[in-house]
C-alpha positions in Angstrom: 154.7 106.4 139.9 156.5 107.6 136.4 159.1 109.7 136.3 158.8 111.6 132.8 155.7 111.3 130.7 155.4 112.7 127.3 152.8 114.8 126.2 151.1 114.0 123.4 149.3 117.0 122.1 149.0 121.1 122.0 147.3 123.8 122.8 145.6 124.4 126.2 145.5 120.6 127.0 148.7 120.3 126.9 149.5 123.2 129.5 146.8 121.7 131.2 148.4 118.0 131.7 152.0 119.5 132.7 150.3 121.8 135.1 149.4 118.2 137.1 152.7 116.6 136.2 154.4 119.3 138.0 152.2 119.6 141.2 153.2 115.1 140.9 157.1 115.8 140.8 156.7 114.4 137.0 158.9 115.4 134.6 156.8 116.6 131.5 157.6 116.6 127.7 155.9 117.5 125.5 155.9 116.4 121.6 155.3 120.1 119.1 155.1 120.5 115.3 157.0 122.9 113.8 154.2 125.5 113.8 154.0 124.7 118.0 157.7 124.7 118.3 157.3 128.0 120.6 154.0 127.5 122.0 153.1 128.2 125.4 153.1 124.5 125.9 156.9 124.2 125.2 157.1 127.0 127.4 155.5 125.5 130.3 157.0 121.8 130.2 160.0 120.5 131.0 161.5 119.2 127.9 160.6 118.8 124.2 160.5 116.7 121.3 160.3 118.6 117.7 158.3 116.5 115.1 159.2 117.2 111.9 156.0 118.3 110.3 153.4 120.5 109.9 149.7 118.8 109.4 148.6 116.4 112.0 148.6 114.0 110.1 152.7 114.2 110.0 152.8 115.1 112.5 150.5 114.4 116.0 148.7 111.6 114.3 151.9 109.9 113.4 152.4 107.2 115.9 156.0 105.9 114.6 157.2 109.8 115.4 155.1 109.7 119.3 156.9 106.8 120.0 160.1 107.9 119.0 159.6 111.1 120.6 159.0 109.1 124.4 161.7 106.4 123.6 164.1 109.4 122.6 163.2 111.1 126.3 163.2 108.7 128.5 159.9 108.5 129.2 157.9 106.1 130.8 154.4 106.8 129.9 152.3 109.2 127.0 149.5 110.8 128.0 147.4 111.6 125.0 145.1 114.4 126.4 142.1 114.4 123.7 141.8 114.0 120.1 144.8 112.6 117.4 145.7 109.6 119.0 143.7 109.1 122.3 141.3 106.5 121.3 143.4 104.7 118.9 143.9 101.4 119.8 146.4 100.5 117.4 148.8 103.1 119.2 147.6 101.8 123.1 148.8 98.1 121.7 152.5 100.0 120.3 152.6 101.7 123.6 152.4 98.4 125.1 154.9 96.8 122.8 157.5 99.9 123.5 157.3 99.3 127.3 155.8 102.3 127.7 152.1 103.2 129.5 149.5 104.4 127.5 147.4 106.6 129.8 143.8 105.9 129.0 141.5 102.5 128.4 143.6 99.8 127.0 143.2 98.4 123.4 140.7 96.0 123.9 138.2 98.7 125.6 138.9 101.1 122.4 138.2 98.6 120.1 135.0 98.2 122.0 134.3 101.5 122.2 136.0 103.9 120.2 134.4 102.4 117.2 130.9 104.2 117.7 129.5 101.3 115.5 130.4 98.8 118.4 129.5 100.9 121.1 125.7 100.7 119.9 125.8 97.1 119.5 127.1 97.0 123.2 124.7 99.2 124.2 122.1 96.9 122.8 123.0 93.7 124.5 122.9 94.8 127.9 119.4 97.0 127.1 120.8 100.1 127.3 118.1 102.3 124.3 120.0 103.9 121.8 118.8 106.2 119.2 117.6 104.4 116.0 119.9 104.1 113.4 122.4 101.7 111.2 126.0 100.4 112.1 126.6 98.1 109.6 128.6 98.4 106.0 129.4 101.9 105.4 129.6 102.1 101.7 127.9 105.2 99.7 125.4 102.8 98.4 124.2 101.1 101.7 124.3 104.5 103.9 122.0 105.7 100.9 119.1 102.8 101.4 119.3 102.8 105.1 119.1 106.5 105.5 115.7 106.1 103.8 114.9 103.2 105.9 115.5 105.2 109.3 113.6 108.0 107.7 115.2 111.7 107.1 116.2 113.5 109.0 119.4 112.0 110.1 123.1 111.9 111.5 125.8 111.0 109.8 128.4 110.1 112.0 132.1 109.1 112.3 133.0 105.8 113.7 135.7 106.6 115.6 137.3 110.0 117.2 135.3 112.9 118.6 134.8 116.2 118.9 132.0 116.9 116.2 134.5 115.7 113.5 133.3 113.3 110.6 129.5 114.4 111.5 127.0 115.8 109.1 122.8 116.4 109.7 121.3 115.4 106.6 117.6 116.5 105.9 116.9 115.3 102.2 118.1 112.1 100.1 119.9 114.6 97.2 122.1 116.0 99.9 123.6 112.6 101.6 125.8 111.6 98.9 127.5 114.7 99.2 127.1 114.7 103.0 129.1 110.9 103.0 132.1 112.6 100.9 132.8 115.3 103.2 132.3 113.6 106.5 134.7 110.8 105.4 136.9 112.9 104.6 137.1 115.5 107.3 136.9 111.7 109.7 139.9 111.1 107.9 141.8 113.8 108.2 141.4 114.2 111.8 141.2 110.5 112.8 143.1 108.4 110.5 139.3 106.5 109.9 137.2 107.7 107.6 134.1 105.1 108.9 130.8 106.3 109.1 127.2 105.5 110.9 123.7 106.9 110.4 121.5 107.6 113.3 118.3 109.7 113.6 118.4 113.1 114.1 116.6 114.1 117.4 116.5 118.0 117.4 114.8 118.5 120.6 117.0 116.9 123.2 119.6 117.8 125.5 123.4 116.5 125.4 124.2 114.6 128.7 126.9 112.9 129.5 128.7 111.1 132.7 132.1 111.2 134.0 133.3 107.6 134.6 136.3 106.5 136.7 137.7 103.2 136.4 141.0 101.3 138.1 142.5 98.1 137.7 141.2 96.8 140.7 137.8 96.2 140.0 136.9 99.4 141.2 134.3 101.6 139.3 132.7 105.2 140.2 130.7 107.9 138.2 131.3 111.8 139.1 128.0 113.3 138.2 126.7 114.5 135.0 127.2 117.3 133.0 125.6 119.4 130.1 126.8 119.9 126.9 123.7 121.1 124.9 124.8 124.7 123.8 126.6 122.8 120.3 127.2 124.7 117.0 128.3 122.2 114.5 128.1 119.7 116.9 131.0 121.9 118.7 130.5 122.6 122.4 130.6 125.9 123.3 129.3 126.0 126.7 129.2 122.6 129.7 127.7 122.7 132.9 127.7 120.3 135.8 125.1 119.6 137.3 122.8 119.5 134.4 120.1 121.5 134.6 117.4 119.4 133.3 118.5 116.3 135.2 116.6 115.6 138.5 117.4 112.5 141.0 115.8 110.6 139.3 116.7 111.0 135.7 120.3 111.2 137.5 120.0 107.8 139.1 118.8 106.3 135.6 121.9 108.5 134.0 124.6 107.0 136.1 123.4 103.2 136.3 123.5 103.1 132.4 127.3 104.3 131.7 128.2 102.3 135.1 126.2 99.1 133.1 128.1 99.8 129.9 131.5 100.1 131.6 131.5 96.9 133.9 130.6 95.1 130.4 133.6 96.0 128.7 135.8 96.3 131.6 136.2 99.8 131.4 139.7 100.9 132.7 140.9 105.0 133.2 138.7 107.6 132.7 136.2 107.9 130.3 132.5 109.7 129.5 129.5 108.0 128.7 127.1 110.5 126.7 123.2 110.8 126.4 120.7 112.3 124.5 117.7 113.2 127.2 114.6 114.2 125.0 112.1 116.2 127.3 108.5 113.9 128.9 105.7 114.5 126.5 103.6 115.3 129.5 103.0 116.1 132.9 104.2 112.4 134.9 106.1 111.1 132.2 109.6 109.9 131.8 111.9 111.9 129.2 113.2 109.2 127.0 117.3 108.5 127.2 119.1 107.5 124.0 123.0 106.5 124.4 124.8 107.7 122.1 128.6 107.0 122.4 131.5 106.9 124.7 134.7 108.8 124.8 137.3 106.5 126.3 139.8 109.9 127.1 139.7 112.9 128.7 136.8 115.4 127.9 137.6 118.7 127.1 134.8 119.5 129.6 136.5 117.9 132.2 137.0 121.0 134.7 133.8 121.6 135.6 133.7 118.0 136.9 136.8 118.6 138.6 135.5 121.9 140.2 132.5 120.8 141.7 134.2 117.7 143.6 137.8 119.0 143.8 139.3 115.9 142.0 141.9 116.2 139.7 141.0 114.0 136.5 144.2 113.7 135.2 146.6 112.9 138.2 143.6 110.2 138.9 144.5 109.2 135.2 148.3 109.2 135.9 147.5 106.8 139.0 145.0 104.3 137.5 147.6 103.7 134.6 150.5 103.1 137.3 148.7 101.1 138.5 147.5 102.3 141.8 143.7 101.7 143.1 141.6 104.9 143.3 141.8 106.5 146.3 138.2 106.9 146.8 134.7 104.9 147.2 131.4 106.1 145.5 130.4 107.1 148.4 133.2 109.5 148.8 132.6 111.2 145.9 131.3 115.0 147.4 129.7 117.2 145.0 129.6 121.1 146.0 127.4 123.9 144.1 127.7 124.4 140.6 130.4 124.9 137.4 130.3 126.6 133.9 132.7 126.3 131.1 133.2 128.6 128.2 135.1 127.5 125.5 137.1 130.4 123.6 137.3 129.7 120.2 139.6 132.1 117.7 136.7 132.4 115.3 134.4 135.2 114.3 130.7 134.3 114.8 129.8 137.8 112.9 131.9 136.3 109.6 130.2 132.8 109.4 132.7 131.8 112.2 135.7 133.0 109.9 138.9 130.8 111.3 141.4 133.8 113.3 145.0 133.0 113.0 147.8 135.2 113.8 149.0 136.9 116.9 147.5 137.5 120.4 147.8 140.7 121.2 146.4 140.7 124.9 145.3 138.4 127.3 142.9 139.8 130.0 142.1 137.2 133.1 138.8 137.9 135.5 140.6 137.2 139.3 139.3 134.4 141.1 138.3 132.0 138.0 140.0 129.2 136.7 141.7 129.8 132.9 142.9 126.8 130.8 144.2 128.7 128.1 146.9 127.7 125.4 148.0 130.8 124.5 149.5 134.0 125.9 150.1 137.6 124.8 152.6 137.4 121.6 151.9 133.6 120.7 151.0 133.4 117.2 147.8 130.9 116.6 148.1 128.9 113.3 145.5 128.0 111.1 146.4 124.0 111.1 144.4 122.6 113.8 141.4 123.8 115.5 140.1 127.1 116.3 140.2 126.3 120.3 142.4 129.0 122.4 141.4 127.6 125.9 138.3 127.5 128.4 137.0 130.0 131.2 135.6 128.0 134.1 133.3 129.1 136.8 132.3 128.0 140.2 129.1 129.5 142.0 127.1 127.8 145.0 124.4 128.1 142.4 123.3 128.5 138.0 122.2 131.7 138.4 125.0 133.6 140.9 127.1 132.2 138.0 125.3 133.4 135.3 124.6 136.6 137.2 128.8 137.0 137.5 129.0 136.5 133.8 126.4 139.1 133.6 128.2 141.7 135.6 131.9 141.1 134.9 131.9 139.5 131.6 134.7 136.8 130.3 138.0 136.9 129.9 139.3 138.6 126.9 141.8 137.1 124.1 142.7 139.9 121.4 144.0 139.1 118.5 146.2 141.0 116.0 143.9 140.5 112.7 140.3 138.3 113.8 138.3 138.2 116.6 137.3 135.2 119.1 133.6 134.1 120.0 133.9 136.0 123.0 130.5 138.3 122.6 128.5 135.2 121.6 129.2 133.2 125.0 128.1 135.9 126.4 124.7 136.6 124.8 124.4 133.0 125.6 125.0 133.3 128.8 121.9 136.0 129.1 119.6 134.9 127.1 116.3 134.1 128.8 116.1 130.2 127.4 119.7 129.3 128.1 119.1 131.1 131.9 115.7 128.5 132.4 117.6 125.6 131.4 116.0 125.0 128.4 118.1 125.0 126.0 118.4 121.9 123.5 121.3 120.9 121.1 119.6 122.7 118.3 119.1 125.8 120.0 122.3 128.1 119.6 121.7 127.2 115.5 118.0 128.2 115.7 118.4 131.7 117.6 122.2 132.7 116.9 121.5 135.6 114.5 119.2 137.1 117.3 122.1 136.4 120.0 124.9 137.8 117.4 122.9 141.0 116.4 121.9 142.0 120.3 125.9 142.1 121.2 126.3 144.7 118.9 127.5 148.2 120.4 125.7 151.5 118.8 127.3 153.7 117.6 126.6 156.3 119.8 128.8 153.7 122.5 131.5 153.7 120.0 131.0 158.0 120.0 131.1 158.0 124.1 134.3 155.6 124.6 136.2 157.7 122.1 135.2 161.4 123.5 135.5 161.2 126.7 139.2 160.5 126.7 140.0 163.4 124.3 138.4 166.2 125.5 139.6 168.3 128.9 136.7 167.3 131.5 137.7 164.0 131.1 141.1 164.5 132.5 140.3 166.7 134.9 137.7 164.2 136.2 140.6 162.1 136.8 140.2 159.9 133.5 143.5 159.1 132.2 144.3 160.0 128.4 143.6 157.6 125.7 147.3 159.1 123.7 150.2 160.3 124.7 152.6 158.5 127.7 149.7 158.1 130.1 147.8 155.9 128.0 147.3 152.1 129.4 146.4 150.6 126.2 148.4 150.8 123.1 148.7 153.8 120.9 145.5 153.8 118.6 144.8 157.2 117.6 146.2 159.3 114.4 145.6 162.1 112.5 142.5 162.3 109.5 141.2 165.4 107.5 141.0 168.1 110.3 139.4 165.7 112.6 141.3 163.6 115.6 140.6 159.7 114.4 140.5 156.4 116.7 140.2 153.0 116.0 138.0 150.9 118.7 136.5 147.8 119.3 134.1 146.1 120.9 134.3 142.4 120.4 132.0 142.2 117.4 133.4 144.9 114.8 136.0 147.9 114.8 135.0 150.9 114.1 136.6 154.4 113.4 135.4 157.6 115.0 136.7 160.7 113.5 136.0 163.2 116.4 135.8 167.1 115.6 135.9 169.4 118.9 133.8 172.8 118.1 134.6 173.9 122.1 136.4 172.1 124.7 133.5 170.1 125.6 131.4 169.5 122.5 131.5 168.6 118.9 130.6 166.2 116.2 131.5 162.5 115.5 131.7 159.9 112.6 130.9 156.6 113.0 132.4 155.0 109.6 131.0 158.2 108.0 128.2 158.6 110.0 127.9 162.1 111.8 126.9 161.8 115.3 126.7 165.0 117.9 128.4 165.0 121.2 128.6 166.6 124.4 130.5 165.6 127.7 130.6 166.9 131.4 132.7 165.0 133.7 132.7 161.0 132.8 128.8 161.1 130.9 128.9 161.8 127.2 125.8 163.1 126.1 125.6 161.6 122.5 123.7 162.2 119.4 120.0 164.1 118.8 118.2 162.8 122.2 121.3 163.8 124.3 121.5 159.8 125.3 123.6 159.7 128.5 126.3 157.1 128.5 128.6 157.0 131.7 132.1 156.3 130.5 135.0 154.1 132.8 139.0 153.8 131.5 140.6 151.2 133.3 143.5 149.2 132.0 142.3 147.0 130.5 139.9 148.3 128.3 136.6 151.1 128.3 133.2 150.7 129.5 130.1 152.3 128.2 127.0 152.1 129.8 123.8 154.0 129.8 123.4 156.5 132.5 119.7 156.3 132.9 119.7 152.8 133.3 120.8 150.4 135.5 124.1 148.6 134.6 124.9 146.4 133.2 121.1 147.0 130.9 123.0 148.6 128.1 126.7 148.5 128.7 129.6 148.0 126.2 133.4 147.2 126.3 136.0 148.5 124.3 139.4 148.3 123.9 141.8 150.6 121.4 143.2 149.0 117.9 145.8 149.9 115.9 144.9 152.6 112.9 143.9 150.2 109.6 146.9 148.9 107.9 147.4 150.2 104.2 144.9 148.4 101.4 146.6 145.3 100.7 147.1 144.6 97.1 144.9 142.2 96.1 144.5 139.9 92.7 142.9 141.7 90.1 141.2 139.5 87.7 141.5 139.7 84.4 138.8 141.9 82.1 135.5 140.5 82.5 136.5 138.1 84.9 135.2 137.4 88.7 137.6 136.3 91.4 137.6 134.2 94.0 139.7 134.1 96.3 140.5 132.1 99.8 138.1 134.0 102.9 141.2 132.5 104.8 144.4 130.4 104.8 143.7 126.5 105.2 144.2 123.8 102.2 142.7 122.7 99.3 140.4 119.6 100.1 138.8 119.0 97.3 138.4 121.1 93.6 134.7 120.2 92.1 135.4 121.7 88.8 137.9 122.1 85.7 138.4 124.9 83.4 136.2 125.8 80.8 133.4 123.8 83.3 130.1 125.9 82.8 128.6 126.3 86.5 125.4 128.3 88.9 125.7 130.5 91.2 125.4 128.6 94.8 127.5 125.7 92.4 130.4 124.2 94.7 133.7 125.3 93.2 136.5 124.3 96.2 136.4 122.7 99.3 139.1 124.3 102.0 140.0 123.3 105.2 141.1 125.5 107.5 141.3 124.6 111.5 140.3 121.0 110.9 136.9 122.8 109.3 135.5 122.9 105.8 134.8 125.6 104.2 132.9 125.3 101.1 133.8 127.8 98.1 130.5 128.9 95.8 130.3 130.2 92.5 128.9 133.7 93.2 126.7 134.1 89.6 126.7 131.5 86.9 129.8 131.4 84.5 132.1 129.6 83.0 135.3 128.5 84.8 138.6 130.8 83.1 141.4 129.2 85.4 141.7 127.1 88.2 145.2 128.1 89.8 144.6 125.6 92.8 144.9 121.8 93.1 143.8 119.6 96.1 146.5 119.5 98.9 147.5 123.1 97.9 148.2 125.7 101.0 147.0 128.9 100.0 147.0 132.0 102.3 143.7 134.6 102.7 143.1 136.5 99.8 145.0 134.0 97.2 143.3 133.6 94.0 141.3 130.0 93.8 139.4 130.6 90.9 138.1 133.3 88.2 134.6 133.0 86.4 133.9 134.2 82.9 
């Protein structure tokens, strides 16, 4: 077995891996950017490697500065973790020139596989169905005629990487030459390969994939299934093993096509095999299965596998590129109730899923559930690579005692100094009627999500109840401890407005300020940003607004729950945790006379600039493209103008609230 293995990657993944190298007796190292040089993975491994740079691309993607890193170390092996350089095969065949183990398939299984394009063809010669589609020349002009061939809509797709990157739904022919520029280039950027496919897009099927486990012994197993359906973008949000619209049968059928796929290239290491399972037509018939690509790595899913058949995927990893056979027989493999991930992404769903960067202010952990997180309290999260913090995983003998946990307890909580995370959605998710039956498809969360976003909402009259009752006397003499002063648990978010006491709270989907006025000890009137609400309170219930709606009000350390008094819990309950009073108005650009600005919604680079000065543009028009955690953001005209100056150039890092254009 190795004795040092370098790391390299970031973020939870990272943690992740050197939490398994440790339990081995490994000595970890990991290889950090400059804006990762005090991350929690540092923190937690054994040694480090700076690279000197700040983009992937200089630095994580740079395989001359990996290697160096490992040679520089001592180590004998890299493990990739997922993403950058995982599939590359160029950088398994440098590995293997180094002398040093490249922990995943080896080159001649990525080239066969990584490359989408080749993993259909595959696919097709040992009659595995795929979805219909073109992997041929990639140019603008033939992606063009075979997209009409294969009839819209469809997929564009990157060849190589993961992760939703490089992928695009198109749904007319005036969009898809746009469509090919942006998906290259985002492919690029995150994979060093900006090759593309087309396939068609199926908008009523379900995401399934299988874990695969290969050695160098000839031996080959599957671990199940699992669902990844619930997709925004094509990003996961929420996986699930078993899945829950995959019977014996279905399984059987599952399984026996990635095992196919992976004794024809030889597969080695661990690696997922993923599905598209559109639902039977009718009663007795088959759903159809489509294969749509392999991810020769570890899956960022890959807990809820691990939890349901107490494997370790990595250290199995570690073993299988030693060298060592796997220690266990299909028939071995034990699989034991049910697992749900939730992946918490620093993003705001109620701001078009605004990037949040900056610091973490808190991190509150349910007991008894496994956290892969990245980050804790005080790290600061950049805006460079992606928006994932980390993953909440959950095991239940069944879906439902799971889904009825979420229900009761809610997920773990990641505040943030300035942003928010997509905590609140993962949880109307979680109770929505379609997800709880199973039923829902890839297309689903993009369908329903302004439904699922506007019933997480607290009222304001929550917002009026979990400020009261800590300010008024009952509440202390119920035993409720004071929201100010020494006694308070949380940090100090009240101050002083016009006559009236003022606090600043927060309930995972906006923060709101309630200016409270006491006319007695136990009553008076609120504001809800300017909205006058009445009040009442005896003991813990607030009695709020005209009907006197009872809310039953709990401080605890780690934050305040509201919930109705005349219901049952949990049927219209609310969390909220104090913020810090609103900082002073920032100065902001003003444009010149008669001008519009616009300015960067966040900080990211300039991707691409679609216009010049003195250019006469619509509103809607495209003005900038920005990337900001490996997403683009496209920049619109507002009204119709003409462009006055164009202060930004492609490559440019701008922070939120720089100027990026003015219209005339």
């Amino acid at each position: 077995m190795f004795e040092s293995v370098l790391i390299a990657n970031r973020g939870e993944i990272a943690v992740r891996i050197a939490r398994t190298l440790r339990t081995m007796g490994i000595r970890s190292v990991v290889a950090a950017s400059i804006p990762d040089r005090r991350s929690l993975a540092v923190r937690v491994t054994d040694d480090r490697v700076l690279l000197e740079g700040y983009s992937a691309a200089e630095t994580y993607l740079d395989i001359d500065a990996v290697i160096a890193a490992a040679k520089e170390k001592g180590c004998q092996a890299i493990h990739p973790g997922y993403g950058f350089l995982s599939e590359r095969a160029d950088f398994a065949e440098r590995c293997a020139a180094e002398g040093i183990v490249f922990v995943g398939p080896p080159p001649e299984v990525l080239r066969g596989l990584g490359d989408k394009a080749a993993a259909r063809r595959l696919a097709v010669e040992h009659g595995v169905p795929v979805v219909p589609g073109w992997e041929g020349e990639d140019d603008d002009a033939t992606l063009i005629r075979e997209a009409g061939r294969i009839g819209y809509p469809v997929m564009l797709k990157a060849r190589g990487g993961g992760g939703g990157r490089g992928m695009r739904e198109v749904f007319a022919p005036d969009e898809l030459p746009e469509a090919i520029e942006s998906a290259r280039r985002e492919a690029a950027a995150a994979f060093g390969d900006g090759g593309l496919l087309l396939e068609k897009l199926l908008t009523n099927a379900h995401h399934v994939e299988v874990q695969v486990l290969a050695d160098t012994h000839g031996n080959l197993l599957h671990l199940g299934e699992r669902d990844c359906s619930v997709q925004r973008r094509h990003q996961k949000l929420i996986e699930e093993t078993p899945s829950p619209v995959v019977d014996d049968a279905l399984r059987e059928r599952l399984t026996a096509y990635a095992l196919t796929l992976a004794r024809a290239i030889s597969y080695v290491n661990a690696g997922t095999f993923e599905f598209l399972v559109v639902p039977a037509p009718g009663a007795g018939d088959e759903p159809a299965v489509y294969f749509l690509e392999v991810n020769p790595r570890l899956q960022v899913e890959h807990p809820v596998t691990e939890m349901v058949t107490g494997l370790d995927l990595v250290q199995l990893q570690l073993r299988i590129a030693a060298g060592e056979p796997l220690p266990l027989k299909q028939e071995d493999v034990k699989f034991s109730g049910h697992a749900i991930e939730f992946r918490i992404n620093a993003e705001d769903p109620w701001d078009a899923f605004k990037p949040s960067s900056g610091r973490v202010t808190n991190v509150w952990e349910r007991p008894g559930r496994r956290h892969d997180l990245g980050v804790t309290a005080g790290d600061v999260l950049t805006t460079a690579y992606d928006s994932l913090i980390g993953k909440e995983i959950l095991q239940g003998p069944t879906r439902d005692s799971i889904l009825s946990e979420v229900e009761e307890g809610g997920l773990c909580e990641v505040r943030l100094e300035a942003g928010r995370t997509n905590r609140e959605l993962l949880m109307a998710v979680a109770g929505h009627d379609t997800f709880r039956s199973g039923r829902a498809d890839t297309h689903w969360l993009e369908v329903h999500l302004e439904g699922l976003l506007s019933g997480r909402r607290a009222a304001d009259e929550q917002f009026v109840a979990a400020a009261v009752v800590g300010l008024v006397p009952q509440a202390e003499s119920a035993g409720s401890p004071r929201l100010h002063g020494r006694r308070t648990p949380f940090t100090v978010g009240m101050w002083l407005g016009a006559g009236a006491t003022a606090v600043s709270l927060d309930d995972g989907t906006r923060t709101a300020t309630v200016a409270i006025t006491l006319a007695s000890a136990n009553h008076g009137s609120a504001t809800v940003d300017g909205r006058p609400i009445p009040f009442r309170v005896s003991g813990g219930i607030a009695q709020v607004g005209p009907l006197h709606t009872p809310y039953a009000v709990r401080l605890m350390a780690s934050g305040i729950s509201v919930t109705r008094a005349d219901q049952v819990p949990g049927g219209s309950s609310a969390w909220f945790t104090l913020v810090p009073p609103p900082p002073l108005p920032r100065r902001a650009h003003t444009a010149a006379e008669g001008a519009t600005a616009i300015t960067a919604p966040l900080a990211g680079t300039i991707a691409a600039v679609r216009v010049a000065e003195g250019d006469a543009v619509e509103g809607g028009q495209l003005l900038v493209v920005l990337e900001a955690m490996k997403m683009e953001h496209r920049i619109t005209a507002p009204t119709a103008g003409t462009v006055k100056s164009l202060p930004v150039r492609e490559r440019d890092v701008v922070r939120e609230g720089d100027l990026l254009a003015e219209l005339a």
